[in-house]
C-alpha positions as CSV (number, residue, x, y, z in Angstrom):
1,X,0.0,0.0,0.0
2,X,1.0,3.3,-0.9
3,X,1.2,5.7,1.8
4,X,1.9,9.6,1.5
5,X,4.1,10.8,4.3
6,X,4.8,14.7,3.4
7,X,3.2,16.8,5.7
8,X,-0.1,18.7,4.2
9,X,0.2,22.6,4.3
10,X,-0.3,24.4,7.1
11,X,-0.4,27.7,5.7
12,X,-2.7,29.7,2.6
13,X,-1.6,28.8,-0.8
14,X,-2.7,29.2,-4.3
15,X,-2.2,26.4,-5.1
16,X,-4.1,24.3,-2.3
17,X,-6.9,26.7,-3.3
18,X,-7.0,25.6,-6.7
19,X,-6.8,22.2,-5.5
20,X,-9.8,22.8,-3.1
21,X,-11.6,24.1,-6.5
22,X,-11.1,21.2,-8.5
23,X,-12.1,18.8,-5.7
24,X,-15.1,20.7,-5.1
25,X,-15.8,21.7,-8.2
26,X,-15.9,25.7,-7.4
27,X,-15.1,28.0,-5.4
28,X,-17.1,29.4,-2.7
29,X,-17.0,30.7,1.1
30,X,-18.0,27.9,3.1
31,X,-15.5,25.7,1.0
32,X,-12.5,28.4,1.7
33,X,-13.8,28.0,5.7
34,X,-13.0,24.5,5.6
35,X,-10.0,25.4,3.9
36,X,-8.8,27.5,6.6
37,X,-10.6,25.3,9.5
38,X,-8.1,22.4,8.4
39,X,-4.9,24.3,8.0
40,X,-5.3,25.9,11.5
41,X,-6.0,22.3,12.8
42,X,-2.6,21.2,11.7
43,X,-0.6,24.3,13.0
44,X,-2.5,24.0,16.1
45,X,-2.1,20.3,16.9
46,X,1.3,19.3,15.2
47,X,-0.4,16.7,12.8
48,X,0.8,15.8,9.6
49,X,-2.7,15.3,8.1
50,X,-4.2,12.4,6.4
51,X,-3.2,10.1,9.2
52,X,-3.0,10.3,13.0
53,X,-5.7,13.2,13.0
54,X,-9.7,12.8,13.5
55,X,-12.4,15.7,12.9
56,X,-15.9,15.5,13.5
57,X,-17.4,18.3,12.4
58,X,-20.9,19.9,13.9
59,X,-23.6,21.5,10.9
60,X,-26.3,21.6,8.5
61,X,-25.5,18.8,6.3
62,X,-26.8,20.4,3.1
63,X,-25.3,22.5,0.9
64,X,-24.1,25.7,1.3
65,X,-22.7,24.7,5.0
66,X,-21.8,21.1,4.0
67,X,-19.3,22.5,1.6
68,X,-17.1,23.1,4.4
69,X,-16.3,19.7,4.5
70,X,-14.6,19.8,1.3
71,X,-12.4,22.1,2.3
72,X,-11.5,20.2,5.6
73,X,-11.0,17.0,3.4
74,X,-8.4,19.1,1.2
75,X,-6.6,20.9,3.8
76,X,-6.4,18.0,6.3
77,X,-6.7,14.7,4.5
78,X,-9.4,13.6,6.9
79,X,-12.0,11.9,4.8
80,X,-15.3,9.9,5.2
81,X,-14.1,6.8,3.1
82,X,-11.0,6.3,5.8
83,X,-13.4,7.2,8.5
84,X,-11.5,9.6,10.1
85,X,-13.9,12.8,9.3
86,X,-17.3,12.2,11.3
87,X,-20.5,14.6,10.2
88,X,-23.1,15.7,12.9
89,X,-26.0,17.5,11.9
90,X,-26.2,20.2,14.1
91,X,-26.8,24.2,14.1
92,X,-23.9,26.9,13.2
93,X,-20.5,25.3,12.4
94,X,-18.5,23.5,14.0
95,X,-15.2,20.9,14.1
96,X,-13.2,19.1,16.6
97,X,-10.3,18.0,15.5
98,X,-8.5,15.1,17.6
99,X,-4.5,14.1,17.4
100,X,-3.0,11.8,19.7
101,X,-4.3,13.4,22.8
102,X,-4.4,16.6,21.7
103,X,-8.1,18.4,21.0
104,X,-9.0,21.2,19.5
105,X,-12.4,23.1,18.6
106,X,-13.0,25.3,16.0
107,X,-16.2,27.1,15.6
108,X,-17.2,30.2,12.5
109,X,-18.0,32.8,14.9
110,X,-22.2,33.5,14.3
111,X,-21.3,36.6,12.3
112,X,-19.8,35.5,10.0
113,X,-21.8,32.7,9.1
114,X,-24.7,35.5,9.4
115,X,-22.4,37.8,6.9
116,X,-22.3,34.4,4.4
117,X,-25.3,32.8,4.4
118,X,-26.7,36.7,3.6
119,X,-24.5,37.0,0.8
120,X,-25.1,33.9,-0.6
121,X,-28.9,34.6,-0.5
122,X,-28.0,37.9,-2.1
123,X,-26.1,36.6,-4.9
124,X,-27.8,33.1,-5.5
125,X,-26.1,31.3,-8.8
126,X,-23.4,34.0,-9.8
127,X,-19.9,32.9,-11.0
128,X,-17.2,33.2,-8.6
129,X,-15.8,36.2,-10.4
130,X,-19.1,38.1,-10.4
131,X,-20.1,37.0,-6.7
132,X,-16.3,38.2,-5.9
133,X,-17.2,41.3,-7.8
134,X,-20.8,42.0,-6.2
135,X,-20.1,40.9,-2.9
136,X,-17.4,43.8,-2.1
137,X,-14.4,41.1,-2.0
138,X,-15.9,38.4,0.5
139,X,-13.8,36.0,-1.0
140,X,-10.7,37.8,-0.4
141,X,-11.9,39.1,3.2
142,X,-12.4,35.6,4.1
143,X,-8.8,34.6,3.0
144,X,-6.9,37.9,4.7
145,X,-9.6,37.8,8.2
146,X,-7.2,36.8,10.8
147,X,-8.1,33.6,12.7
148,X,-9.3,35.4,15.8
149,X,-11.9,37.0,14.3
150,X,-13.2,34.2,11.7
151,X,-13.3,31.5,14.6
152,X,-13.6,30.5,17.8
153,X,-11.1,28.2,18.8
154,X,-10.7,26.1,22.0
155,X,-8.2,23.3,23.5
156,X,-9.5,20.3,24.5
């Protein structure tokens, strides 16, 4: 068996973003979330990714909020099929991410889910480039918001 043992990134890239797209299939808030969910996961806890980490993650599990788990699976290499990402329906957003016996919880802070979901209502089935474009740069705002203020984060 075949087993990848480079560490997954830890911090923003272009090009994990582009990888995040092409898994998913676009790109989107709740997806760039995930993204940055994941990568604060691995800093936080020391893991590699893929292996040796767990998440279970706590929200609507529908579209738009589910797409967050896409960007958890790309960031982190948690996934369903080796069942090491878990999915509880719950309200707001959530993930607890476990490695060895380290814990940590990540949660969107309830404004900026609010500030989201309202754009997304707003903006319904535009392409990325005019959503980007109409929405006053959430895209980019989600990518530059420092940690602190995009989640809530506590040790287990």
């Amino acid at each position: 068996m075949r087993v990848v043992t480079t560490p997954k990134e830890r911090a923003w890239s272009e090009g994990l973003y582009q990888r995040a797209v092409e898994f998913h299939g676009h790109g989107g808030p709740f997806m760039l979330i995930g993204l940055r969910m994941g990568m604060l996961a691995l800093r936080a806890l020391d893991a590699k990714g893929w292996f040796g980490i767990r998440c279970v993650a706590r929200l609507h599990w529908g579209p738009p909020d589910s797409c967050i788990l896409d960007g958890i699976q790309i960031s982190t290499g948690c996934t369903t099929g080796k069942h090491n990402l878990d999915v509880v329906e719950a309200e707001g957003v959530t993930a607890e991410f476990e490695a060895g016996d380290r814990v940590l919880v990540i949660g969107v802070r309830d404004g900026i889910l609010a500030a989201v979901r309202d754009e997304q209502t707003e903006h319904g089935d535009e392409s990325e480039e005019e959503h980007e474009e109409d929405s006053g740069g959430l895209m980019r705002r989600l990518r530059e918001m420092p940690e602190t203020e995009l989640f809530e984060v506590h040790h287990g």
